[in-house]
VEXDO-129131 format. One line per field, with one value per residue (C-alpha): x, y, z; chain; residue number from 0; residue in three letters. Coordinates in steps of 0.5 Angstrom, whole numbers. Example, Ala and Ser with C-alpha at 12.3 -4.5 7.8 and 13.67 -1.06 7.14 Angstrom:
<filums>
X c(25  27) $
Y c(-9  -2) $
Z c(16  14) $
chain c(A  A) $
n c(0  1) $
res c(Ala  Ser) $
</filums>
This chain:
<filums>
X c(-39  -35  -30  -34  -33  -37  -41  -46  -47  -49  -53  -57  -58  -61  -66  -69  -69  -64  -66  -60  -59  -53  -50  -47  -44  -46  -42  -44  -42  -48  -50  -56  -58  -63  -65  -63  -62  -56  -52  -45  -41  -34  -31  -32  -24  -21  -26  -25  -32  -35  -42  -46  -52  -56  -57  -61  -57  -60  -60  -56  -53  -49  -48  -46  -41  -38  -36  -34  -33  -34  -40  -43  -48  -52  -56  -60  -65  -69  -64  -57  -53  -48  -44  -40  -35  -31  -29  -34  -33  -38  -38  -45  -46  -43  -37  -35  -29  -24  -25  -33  -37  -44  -47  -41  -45  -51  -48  -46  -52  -55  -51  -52  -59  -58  -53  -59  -64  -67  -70  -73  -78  -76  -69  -70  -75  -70  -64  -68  -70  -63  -61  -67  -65  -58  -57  -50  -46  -43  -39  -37  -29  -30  -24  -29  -34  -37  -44  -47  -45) $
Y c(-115  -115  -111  -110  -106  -99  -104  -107  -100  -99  -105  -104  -97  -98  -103  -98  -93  -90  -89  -90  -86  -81  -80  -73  -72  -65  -60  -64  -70  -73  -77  -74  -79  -77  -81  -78  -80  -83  -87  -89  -84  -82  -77  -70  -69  -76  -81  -84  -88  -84  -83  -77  -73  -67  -63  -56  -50  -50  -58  -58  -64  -59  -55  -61  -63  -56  -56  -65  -66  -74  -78  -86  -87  -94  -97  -104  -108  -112  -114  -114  -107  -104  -97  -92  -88  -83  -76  -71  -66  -61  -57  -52  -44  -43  -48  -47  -51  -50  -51  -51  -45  -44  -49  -55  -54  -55  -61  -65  -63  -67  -73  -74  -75  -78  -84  -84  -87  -81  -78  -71  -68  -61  -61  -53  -53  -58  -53  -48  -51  -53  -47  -44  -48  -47  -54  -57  -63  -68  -72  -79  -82  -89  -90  -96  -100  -106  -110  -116  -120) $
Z c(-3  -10  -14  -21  -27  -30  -35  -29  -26  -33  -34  -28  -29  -35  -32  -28  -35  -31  -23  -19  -11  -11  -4  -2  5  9  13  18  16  15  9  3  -1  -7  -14  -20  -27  -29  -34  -37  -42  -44  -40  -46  -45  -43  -46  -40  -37  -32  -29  -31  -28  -28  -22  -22  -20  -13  -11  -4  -7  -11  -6  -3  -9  -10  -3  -2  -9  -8  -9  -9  -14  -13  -19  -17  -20  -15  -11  -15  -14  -16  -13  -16  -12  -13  -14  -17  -24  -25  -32  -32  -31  -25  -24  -31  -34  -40  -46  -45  -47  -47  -53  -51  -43  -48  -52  -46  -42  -48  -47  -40  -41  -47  -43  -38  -41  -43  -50  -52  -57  -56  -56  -56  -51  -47  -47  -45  -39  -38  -39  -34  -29  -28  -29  -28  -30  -25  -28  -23  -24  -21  -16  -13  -15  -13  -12  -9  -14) $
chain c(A  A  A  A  A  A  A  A  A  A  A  A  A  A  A  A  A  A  A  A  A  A  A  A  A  A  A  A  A  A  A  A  A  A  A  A  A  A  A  A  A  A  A  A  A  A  A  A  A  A  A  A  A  A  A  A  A  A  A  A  A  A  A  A  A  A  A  A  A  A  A  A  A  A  A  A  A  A  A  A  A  A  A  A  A  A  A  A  A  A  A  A  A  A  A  A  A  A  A  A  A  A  A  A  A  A  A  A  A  A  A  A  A  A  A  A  A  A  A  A  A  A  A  A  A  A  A  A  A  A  A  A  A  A  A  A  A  A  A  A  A  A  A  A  A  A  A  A  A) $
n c(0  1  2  3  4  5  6  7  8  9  10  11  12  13  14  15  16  17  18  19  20  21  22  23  24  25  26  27  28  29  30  31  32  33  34  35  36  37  38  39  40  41  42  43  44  45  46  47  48  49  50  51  52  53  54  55  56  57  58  59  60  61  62  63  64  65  66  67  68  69  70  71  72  73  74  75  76  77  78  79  80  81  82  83  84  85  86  87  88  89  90  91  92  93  94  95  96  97  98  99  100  101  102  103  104  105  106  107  108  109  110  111  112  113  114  115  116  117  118  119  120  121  122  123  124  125  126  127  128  129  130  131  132  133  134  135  136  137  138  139  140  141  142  143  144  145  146  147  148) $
res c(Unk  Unk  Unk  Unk  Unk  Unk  Unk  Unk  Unk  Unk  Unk  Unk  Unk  Unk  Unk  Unk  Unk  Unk  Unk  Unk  Unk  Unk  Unk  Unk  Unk  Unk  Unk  Unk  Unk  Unk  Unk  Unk  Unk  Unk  Unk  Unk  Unk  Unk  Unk  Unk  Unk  Unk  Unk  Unk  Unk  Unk  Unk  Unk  Unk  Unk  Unk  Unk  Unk  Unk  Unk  Unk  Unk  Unk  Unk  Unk  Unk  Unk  Unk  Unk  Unk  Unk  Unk  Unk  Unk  Unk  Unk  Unk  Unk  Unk  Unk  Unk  Unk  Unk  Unk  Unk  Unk  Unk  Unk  Unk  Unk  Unk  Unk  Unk  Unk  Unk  Unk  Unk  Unk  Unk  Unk  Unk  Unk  Unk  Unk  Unk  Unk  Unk  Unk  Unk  Unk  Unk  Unk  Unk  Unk  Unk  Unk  Unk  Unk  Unk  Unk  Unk  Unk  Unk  Unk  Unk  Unk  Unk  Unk  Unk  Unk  Unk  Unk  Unk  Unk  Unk  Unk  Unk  Unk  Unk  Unk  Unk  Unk  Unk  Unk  Unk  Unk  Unk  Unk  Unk  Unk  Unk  Unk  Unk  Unk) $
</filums>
């Protein structure tokens, strides 16, 4: 194992039109693991290079993230991996954060998908989804990251 930087998260995420594995820890102390679409973008307050996803509003990972607000993400590409750790901000309608009101919710849902790998015909029918959906933004900061490599 080996310390890397944020760009070979990237990298290998893109690879994968952006699949990586997102691990919460349980009440228990189990771990949950689950695939989400995710890719590298500056912080929408610091600009700082974060790692972002969208979760539903009823996912048990964020239920899992609002309690725990850590988490590791891991991209890999055949057998190269990169894991991202660190811990977890969360921006949509139910962990509301200053400064974001509705339609700013809406832009950096937009932006996370976008930083995934993601593209839409629709944006209007994207964002009532979204909207629909209660999804929320996680924002990963990277306190570690390391690979194989």
């Amino acid at each position: 194992m080996s310390m890397t930087d944020i760009g070979e998260f990237s990298r290998l995420a893109a690879r994968d039109s952006g699949l990586v594995v997102a691990s919460t820890l349980r009440a228990d102390g189990t771990i949950q693991s689950s695939l989400v679409n995710a890719g590298v973008l500056g912080h929408p307050v610091s600009d700082e290079p974060v790692v972002g996803f969208v979760v539903r509003g009823d996912a048990r990972k964020l239920a899992n993230l609002r309690a725990r607000p850590r988490t590791t993400v891991v991209a890999h590409s055949g057998w190269e991996w990169v894991a991202v750790e660190g811990p977890a901000a969360l921006v949509g309608p139910a962990d509301p954060q200053p400064d974001f009101d509705a339609e700013r919710l809406r832009r950096l849902l937009r932006v996370v998908f976008t930083a995934a790998g993601g593209t839409h015909d629709d944006w209007d029918s994207y964002d009532k989804v979204m909207a629909d959906e209660r999804r929320t933004a996680v924002l990963v900061q990277p306190a570690r990251v390391y690979s194989n490599a």
